[in-house]
C-alpha positions in Angstrom: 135.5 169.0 190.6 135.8 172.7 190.2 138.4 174.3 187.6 138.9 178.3 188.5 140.5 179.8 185.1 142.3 183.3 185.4 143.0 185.6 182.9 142.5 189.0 182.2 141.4 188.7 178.5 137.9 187.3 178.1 138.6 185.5 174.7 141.0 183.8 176.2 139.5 182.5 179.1 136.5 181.1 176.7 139.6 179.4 174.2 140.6 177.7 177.5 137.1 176.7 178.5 136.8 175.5 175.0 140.3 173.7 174.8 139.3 172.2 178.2 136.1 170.5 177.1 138.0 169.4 173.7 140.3 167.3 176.1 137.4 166.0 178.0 137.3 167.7 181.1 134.0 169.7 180.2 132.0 168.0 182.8 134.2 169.7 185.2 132.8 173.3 186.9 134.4 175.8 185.4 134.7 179.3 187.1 136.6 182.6 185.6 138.0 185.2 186.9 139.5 188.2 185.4 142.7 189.1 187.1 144.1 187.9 190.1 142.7 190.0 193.0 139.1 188.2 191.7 140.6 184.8 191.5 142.0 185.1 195.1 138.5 186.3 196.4 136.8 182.9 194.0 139.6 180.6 195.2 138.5 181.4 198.9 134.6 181.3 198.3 134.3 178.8 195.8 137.3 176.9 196.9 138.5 175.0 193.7 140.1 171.6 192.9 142.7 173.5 190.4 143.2 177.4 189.2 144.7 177.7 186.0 146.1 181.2 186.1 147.6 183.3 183.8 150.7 185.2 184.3 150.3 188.5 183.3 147.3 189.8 184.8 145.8 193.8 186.1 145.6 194.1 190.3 147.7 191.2 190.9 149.3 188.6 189.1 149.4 185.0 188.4 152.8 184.5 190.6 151.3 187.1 193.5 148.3 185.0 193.5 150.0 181.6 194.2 152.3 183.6 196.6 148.7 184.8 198.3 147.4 181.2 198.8 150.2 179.7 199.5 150.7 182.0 202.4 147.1 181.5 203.5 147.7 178.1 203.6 145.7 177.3 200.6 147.2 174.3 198.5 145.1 174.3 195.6 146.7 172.5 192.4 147.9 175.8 190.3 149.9 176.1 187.2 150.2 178.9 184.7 148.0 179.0 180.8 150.2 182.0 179.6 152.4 183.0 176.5 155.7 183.9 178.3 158.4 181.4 179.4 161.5 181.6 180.1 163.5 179.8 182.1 163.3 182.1 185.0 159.7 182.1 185.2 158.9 178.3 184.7 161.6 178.0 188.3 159.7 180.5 190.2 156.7 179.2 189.7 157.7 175.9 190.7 159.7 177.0 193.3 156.3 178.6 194.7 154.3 175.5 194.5 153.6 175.6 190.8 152.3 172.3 189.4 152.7 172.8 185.6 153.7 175.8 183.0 151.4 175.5 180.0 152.9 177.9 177.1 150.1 179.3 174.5 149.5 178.6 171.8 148.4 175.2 173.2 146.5 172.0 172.6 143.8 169.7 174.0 145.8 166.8 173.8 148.5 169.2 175.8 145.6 169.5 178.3 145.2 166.0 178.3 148.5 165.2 179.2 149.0 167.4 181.9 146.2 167.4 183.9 145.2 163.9 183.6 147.2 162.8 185.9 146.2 165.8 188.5 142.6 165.5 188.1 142.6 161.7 187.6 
């Protein structure tokens, strides 16, 4: 299974790596891209089981980029790693085909609990 992370900062991509293989899902290939015009271009070549995108993000963001593959047709599990939330955001995102809202500072057992059900 193939987990694309997006996020602009490099540190935190690697905390997510890191917080991923802390919940178990390490065994997993894991795939980054640094904003969202790169994620869109991975999530068409490399074509992942889930993108874990985060909101903010240079070229395009995380809601532009599930707006993107939705309108391609592309239904990829998503849901957003990022440190904003507000109401507002967490019903856009689902509205758009969101699967989950993850707020940082976050956990491995946080992981745990939302994506084991999604990745089984």
């Amino acid at each position: 299974m193939k987990i694309l992370i997006a996020d602009d900062s490099r540190v935190m991509r690697q905390i997510v790596v890191r917080t991923l293989r802390q919940a178990g899902f390490g065994e997993h290939s894991l795939i980054e891209a640094s904003n969202g015009r790169e994620a869109l271009d991975l999530a068409k070549a490399e074509k992942p089981d889930l993108i874990l995108s985060d909101w903010n993000m240079p070229e395009m963001n995380g809601m532009e980029l599930l707006r993107q593959l939705r309108a391609a047709g592309n239904e990829v599990k998503f849901g957003f790693v990022t440190s904003e939330s507000t109401p507002e955001m967490k019903d856009q995102a689902a509205h758009a085909g969101a699967l989950f809202f993850i707020v940082k500072p976050f956990s491995p057992e946080r992981f745990d609990e939302v994506f084991s059900p999604i990745l089984g």
